[in-house]
C-alpha positions in Angstrom: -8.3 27.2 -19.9 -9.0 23.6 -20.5 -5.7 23.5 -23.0 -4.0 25.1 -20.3 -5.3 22.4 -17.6 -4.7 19.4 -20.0 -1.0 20.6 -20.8 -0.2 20.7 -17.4 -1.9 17.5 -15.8 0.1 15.5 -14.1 0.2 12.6 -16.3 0.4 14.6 -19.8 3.6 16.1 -17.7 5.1 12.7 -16.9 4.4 11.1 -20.5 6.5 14.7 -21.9 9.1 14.4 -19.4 9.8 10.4 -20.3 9.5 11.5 -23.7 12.4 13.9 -23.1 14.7 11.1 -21.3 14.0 8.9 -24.2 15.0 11.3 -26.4 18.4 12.0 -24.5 19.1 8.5 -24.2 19.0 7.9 -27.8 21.0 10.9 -28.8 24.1 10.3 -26.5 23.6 6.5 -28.2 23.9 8.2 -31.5 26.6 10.8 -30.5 28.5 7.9 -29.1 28.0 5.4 -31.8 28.8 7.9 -34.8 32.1 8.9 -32.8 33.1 5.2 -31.4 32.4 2.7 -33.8 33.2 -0.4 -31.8 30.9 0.7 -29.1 27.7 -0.9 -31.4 29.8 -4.0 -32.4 30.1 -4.4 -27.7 26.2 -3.5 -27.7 25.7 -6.0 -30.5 27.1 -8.7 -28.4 25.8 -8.1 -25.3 22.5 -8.5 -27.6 22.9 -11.6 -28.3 23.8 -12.5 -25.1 20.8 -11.5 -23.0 18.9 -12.8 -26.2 20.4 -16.3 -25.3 20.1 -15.5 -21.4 16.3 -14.8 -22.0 15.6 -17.8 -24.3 17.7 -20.4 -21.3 16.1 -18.9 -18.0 12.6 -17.4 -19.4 9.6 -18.8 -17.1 7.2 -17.2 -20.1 8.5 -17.5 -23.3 5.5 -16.1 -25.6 5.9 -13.2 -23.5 9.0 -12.8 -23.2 9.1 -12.7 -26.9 9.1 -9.0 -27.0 12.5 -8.6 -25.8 13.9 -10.9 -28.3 12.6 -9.5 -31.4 13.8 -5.8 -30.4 17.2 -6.7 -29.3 17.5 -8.6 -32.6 16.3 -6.3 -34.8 17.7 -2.9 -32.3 20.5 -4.0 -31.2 21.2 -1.3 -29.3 18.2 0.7 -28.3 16.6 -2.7 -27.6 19.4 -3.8 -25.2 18.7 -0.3 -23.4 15.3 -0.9 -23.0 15.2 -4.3 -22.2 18.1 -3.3 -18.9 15.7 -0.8 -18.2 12.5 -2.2 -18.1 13.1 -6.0 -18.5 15.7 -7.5 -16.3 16.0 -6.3 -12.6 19.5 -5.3 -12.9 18.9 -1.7 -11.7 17.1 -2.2 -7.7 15.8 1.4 -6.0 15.4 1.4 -2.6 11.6 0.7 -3.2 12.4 -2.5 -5.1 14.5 -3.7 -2.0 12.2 -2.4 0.7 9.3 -4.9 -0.8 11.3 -7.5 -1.3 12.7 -7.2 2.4 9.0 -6.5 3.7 7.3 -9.4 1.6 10.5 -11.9 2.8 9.5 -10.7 6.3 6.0 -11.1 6.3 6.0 -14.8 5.6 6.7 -15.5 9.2 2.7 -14.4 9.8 1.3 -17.2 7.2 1.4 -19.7 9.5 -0.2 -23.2 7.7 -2.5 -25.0 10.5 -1.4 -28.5 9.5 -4.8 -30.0 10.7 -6.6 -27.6 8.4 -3.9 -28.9 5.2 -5.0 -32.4 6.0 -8.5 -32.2 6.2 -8.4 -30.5 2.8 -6.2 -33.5 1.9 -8.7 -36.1 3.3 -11.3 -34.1 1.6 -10.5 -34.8 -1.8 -6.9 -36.4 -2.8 -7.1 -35.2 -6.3 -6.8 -31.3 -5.5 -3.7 -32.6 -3.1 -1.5 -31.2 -5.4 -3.2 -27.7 -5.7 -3.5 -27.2 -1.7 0.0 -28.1 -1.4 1.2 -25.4 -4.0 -1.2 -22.7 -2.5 0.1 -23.5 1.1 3.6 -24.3 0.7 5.0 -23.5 -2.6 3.4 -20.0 -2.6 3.4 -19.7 0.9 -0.2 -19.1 1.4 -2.0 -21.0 4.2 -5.4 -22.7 3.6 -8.0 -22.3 6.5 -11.4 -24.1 7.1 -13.9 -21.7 5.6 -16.3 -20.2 8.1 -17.9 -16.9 6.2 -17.6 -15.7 2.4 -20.4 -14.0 0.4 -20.3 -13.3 -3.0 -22.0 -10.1 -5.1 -22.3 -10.2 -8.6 -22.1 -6.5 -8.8 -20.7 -3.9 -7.8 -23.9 -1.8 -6.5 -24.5 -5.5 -4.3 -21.4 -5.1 -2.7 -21.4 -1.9 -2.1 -23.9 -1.5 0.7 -22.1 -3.9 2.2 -19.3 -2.6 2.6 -21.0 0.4 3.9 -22.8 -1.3 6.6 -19.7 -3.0 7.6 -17.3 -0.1 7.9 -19.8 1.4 9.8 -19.4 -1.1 12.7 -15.4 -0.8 12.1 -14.6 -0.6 16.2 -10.5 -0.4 15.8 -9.2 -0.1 12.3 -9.9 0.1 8.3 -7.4 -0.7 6.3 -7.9 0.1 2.1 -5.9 -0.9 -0.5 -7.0 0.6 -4.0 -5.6 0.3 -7.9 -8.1 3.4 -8.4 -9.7 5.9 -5.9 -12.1 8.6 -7.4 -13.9 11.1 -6.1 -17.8 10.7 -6.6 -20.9 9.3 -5.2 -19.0 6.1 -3.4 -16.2 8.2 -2.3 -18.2 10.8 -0.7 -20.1 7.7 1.1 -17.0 6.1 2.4 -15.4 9.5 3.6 -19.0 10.4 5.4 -18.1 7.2 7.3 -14.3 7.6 7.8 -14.8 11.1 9.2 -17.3 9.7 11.7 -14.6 6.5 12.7 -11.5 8.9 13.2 -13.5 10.8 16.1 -14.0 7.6 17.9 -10.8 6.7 17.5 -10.4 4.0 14.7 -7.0 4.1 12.9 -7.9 4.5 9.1 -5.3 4.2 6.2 -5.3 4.1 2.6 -3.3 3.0 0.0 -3.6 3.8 -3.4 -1.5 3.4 -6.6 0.1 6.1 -7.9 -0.1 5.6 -11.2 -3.9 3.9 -11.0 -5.2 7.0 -9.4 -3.3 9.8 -11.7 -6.1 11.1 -13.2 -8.1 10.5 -10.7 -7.0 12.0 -7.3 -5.0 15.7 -7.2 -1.5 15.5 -5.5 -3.2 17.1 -2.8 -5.0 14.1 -1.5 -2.6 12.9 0.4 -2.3 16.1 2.6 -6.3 16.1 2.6 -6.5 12.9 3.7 -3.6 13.6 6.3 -4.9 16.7 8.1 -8.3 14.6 9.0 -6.4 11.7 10.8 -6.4 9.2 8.0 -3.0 7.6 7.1 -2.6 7.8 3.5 -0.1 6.6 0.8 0.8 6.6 -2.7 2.2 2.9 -3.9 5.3 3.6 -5.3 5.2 7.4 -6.7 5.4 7.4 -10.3 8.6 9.9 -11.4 9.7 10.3 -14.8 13.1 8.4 -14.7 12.8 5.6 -16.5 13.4 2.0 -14.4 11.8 -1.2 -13.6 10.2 -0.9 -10.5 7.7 2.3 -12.8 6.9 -1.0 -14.3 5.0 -2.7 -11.4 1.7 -1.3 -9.8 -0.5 -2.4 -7.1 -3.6 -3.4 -8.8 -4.9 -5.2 -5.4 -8.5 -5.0 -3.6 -8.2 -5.2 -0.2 -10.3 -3.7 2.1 -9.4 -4.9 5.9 -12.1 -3.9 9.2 -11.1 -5.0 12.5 -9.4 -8.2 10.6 -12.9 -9.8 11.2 -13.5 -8.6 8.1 -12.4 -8.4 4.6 -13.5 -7.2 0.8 -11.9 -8.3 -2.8 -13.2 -8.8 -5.8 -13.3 -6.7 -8.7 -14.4 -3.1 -8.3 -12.5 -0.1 -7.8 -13.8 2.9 -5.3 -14.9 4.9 -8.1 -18.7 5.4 -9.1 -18.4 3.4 -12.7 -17.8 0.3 -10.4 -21.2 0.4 -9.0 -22.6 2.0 -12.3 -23.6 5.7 -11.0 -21.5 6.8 -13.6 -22.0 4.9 -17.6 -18.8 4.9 -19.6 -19.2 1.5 -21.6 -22.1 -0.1 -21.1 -23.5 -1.7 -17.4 -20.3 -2.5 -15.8 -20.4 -6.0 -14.7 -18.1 -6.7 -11.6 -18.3 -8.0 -8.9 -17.2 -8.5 -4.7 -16.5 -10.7 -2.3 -16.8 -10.8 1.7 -15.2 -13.1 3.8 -15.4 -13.6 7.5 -13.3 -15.7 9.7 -9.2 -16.8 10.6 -8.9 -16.1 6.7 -9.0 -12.7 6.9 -6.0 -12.4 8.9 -4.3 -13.6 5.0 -5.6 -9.7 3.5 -4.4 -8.0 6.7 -1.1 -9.4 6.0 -0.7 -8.7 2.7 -1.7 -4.9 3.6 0.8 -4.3 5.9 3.5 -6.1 3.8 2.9 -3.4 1.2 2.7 -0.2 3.6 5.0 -1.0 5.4 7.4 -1.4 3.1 7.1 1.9 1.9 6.1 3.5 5.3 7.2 1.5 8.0 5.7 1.9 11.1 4.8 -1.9 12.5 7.4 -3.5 13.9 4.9 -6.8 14.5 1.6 -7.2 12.8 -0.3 -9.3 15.4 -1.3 -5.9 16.9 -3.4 -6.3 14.2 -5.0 -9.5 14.8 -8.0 -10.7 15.6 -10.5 -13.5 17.2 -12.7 -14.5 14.5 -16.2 -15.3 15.5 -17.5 -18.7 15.0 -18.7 -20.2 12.3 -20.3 -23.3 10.1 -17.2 -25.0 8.5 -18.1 -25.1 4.9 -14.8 -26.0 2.5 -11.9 -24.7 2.4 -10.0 -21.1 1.7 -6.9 -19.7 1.1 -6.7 -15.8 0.1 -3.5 -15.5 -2.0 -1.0 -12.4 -3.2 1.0 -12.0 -6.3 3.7 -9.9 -6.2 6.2 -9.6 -9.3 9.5 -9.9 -7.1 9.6 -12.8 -6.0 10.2 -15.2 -9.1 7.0 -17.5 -8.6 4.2 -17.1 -10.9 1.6 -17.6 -8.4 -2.0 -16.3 -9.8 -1.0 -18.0 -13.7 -0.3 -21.3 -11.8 -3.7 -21.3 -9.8 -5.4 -20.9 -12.6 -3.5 -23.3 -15.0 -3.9 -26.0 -12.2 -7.9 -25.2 -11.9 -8.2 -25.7 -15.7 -5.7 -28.6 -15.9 -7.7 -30.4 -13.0 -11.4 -29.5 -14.5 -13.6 -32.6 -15.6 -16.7 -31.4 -16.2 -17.0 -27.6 -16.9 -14.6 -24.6 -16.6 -16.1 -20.9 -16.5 -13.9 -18.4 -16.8 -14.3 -14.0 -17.0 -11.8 -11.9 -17.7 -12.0 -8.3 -19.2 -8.8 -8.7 -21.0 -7.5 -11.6 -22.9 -3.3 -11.6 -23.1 -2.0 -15.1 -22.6 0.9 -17.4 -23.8 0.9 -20.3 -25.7 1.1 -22.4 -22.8 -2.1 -21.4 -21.2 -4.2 -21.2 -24.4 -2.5 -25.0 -25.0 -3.8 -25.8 -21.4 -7.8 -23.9 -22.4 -7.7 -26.0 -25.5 -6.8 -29.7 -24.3 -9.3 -29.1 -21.6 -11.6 -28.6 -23.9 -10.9 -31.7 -26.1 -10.9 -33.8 -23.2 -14.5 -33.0 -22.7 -14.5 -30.1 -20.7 -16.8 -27.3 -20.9 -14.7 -25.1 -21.5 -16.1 -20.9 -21.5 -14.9 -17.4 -21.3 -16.4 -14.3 -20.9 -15.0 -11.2 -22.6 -16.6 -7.5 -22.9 -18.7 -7.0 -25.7 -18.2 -3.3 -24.9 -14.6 -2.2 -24.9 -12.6 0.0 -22.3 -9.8 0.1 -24.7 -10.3 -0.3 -28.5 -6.5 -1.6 -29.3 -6.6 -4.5 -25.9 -10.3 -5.4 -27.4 -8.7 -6.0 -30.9 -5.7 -7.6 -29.1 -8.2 -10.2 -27.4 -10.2 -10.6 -30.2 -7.1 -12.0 -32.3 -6.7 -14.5 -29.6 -9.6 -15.7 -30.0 -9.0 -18.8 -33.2 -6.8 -20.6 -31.9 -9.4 -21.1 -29.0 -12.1 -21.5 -31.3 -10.7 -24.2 -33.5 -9.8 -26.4 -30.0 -13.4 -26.3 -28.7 -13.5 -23.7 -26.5 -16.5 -21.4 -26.0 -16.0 -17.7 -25.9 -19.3 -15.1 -25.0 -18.5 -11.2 -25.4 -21.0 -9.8 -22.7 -23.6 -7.8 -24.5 -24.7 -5.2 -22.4 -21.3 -4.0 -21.8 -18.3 -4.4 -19.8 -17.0 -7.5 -18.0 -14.4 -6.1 -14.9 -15.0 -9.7 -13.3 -12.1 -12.0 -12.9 -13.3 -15.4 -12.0 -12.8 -18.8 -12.6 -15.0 -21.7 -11.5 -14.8 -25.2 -12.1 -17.0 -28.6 -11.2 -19.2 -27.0 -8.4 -16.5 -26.9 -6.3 -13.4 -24.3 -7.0 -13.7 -20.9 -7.7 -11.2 -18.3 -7.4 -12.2 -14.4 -7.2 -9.9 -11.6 -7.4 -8.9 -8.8 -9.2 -6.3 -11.0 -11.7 -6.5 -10.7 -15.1 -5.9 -12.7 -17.9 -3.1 -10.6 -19.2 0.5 -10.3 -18.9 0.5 -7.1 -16.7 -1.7 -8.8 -14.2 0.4 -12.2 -14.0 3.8 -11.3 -14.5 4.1 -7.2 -13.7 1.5 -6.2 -10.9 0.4 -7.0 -6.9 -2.6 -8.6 -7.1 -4.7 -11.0 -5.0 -7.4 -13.6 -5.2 -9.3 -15.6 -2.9 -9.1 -19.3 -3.4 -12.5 -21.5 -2.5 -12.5 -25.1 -2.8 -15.7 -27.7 -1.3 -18.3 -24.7 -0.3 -21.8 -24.7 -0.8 -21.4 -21.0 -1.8 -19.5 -21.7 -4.5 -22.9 -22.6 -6.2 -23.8 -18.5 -6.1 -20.4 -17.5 -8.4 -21.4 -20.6 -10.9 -24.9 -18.6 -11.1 -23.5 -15.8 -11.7 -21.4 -16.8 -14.2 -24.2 -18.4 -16.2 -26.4 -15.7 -16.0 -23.8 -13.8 -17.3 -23.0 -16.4 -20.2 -26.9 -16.0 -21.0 -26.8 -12.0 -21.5 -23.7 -12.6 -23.8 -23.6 -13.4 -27.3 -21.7 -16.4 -28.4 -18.5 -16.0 -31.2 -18.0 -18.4 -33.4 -15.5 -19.6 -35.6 -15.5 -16.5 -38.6 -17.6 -14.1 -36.8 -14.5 -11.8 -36.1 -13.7 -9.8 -39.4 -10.4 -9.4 -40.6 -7.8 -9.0 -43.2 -3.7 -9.1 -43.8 -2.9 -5.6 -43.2 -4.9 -5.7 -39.8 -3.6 -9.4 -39.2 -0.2 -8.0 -39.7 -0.7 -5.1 -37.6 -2.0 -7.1 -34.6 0.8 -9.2 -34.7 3.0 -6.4 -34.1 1.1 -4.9 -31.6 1.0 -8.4 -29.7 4.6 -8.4 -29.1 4.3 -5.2 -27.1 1.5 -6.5 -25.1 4.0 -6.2 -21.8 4.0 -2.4 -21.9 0.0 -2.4 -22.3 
């Protein structure tokens, strides 16, 4: 019975399926090729030429790399693969609904030009940062009146509990990975309760997050008790590069007085009920105030762009209560459509920008030469320069992977801690007491260049002093790597240089 399940999950049944397009693909290149000779010599060319195309236009070279290497060396499978999954040559109508949705929604970030030149007045250095956030990116900055920060998971999560239970007019979720469990069961215990007095409730999770985690009934579950629910963009077995982009955001939205980010997941691991590897260190964040109107946005870009059913999102707004003015805060989205790199270029501009110290966790270590260039001249210009990666892997093969980035960092000064007690979810970067960013970003290439995601950008608050405690307490439960303490030889040296060059598809 359990062989019988296992064969016939749905992801063992997409993974078969794509194996069987594969497989097609390459025999009708192989029945062609063996019948029409001059067919390879047209694939060889057209090789070269996105080879040359990538090399002039790429905005991430190291990562890029990839494609180059298997076009050169497969000409023609490589080509195939790379028009697939690497250029945006082939646009499904959900490709075009979120970039017509996201274009749309920028009419509701609306900068507050007083706000932009306090920030300004405040300190002329980080000019340049507030400018990109706000008008490169498109992401307004707003005088921070509320945020909290949890270290953990099971800190946030009463939280969030006690707040959606005084949700008066609408929840809105927005969830890599839903699961059903202790936390689950909590939030539907309150849901059920809200739909009866009349609060509008939807959820969006992603498809391909959630496969093993939610039955393809959910939806209809979820439906027939009142709650809006949605899939981000279904997973299906033909191969194409929209597959290639999940919503691996955090956004929980009540009232829009309200909002949640940070790390965790609505799954019981996240608030360790359930041990897989190790405590699971994560972490959330709560802010109050005109910024939250920034996540309700960014929710209703995505659904509606799949499921369109607001034709203007100010229904949605609200009047934030008052607060102290302490610094400055600007929640901010990546989205992989729109050819601006915005999460990699908040975080290169908070290390480029550190004096004193730069704290950084991430559960996964993927980056390009240019950022671990930036991680070590920050660190040779006297910068204290630390990152925190698991000491208890999620996935043996990425753990090896950001091990083998580790020397280069190393040798320029930088201090790396693997978290001893398990597994680091966080991703957080703080800097001189008085930036921080916290979100659900990785260090990876999936997270800045393939997925949604979203962060929330502090500058000048007091609380910023809680996430640079947390991040020291956390640097003082890990064990320190130095230079040599990795083991290794030329056949796995060798190896992990292979595997690093198909990072993208990790």
């Amino acid at each position: 019975m359990k062989l019988f399940k296992r064969l016939f999950n749905r992801m063992y049944l997409m993974i078969i399926l794509v194996l069987l397009e594969i497989l097609i693909v390459a025999g009708l290149i192989y029945l062609f090729n063996s019948k029409v000779g001059w067919i390879e010599t047209i694939l060889r060319f057209i090789g070269a030429g996105i080879v040359f195309y990538i090399i002039r236009h790429s905005r991430h070279l190291s990562s890029d790399m990839m494609w180059i290497v298997l076009i050169m060396i497969f000409p023609i499978p490589g080509t195939a693969a790379y028009l697939f999954l690497g250029a945006n040559l082939i646009s499904s109508r959900t490709f075009r609904n979120l970039v017509s949705e996201t274009e749309k929604a920028k009419v509701y970030y609306i900068q507050d030009e007083s706000v932009l030149n306090k920030a300004f007045e405040k300190d002329s250095e980080m000019k340049g940062q507030f400018a990109y956030i706000s008008q490169t990116a498109g992401f307004p900055f707003y005088q921070n009146t509320g945020f909290d920060y949890y270290p953990t998971g099971e800190a946030g999560y009463p939280v969030m509990l006690e707040e959606l239970r005084r949700a008066e007019r609408y929840i809105f979720m927005e969830y890599f990975i839903i699961e059903p469990g202790k936390m689950w069961s909590s939030f539907m215990e309150i849901f059920e309760q809200k739909i009866m007095e009349g609060v509008e409730i939807r959820i969006m999770y992603d498809d391909m997050g959630s496969m093993n985690t939610l039955p393809l009934s959910f939806v209809r579950e979820m439906e027939s008790k009142g709650i809006k629910c949605m899939p981000f963009n279904r997973i299906n077995p033909v191969i194409g590069v929209i597959m290639n982009h999940r919503d691996h955001r955090k956004i929980m939205v009540i009232d829009g007085k309200v909002a949640f980010s940070g790390g965790i997941n609505i799954a019981d691991e996240y608030i360790n009920q359930k041990l897989r590897f190790g405590y699971w260190k994560d972490n959330v964040i709560r802010i109050t105030g005109p910024s939250v109107w920034s996540y309700t946005v960014m929710f209703l870009t995505n659904w509606n762009a799949l499921r369109h059913e607001d034709d203007d999102y100010s229904f949605y707004s609200a009047i934030p209560a008052e607060g102290r003015e302490d610094g400055f805060i600007s929640p901010y989205g990546e989205t992989p459509l729109d050819g601006e790199i915005t999460a990699q270029n908040i975080y290169m501009n908070i290390v480029n920008q550190a004096n004193n110290y730069c704290y950084i966790a991430t559960p996964y270590l993927i980056i390009d030469t240019e950022f671990t260039n930036a991680l070590v001249l920050a660190a040779k210009r006297g910068v204290d320069v630390c990152l925190i990666t698991p000491g208890i892997p999620d996935k043996k093969i990425i753990y090896a992977i950001t091990r083998s980035y580790y020397e280069p960092l190393l040798a320029g000064g930088v201090k790396i801690y693997e978290y001893t007690p398990g597994f680091i979810h966080s991703k957080v970067f703080v800097a001189d007491d008085s930036v921080a960013t916290v979100g659900t970003v990785n260090l990876d290439y999936r997270s800045l260049y393939l997925h949604f995601e979203n962060g929330t950008y502090l500058y000048g608050s007091k609380k910023i002093a809680d996430i640079k405690k947390d991040m020291t307490d956390t640097i003082g439960k890990s064990a320190r790597v130095y230079p040599g303490d990795i083991p290794t030889n030329i056949f796995k040296e060798a190896f992990l240089s292979v595997i690093r060059l198909f990072t993208p598809l990790m």
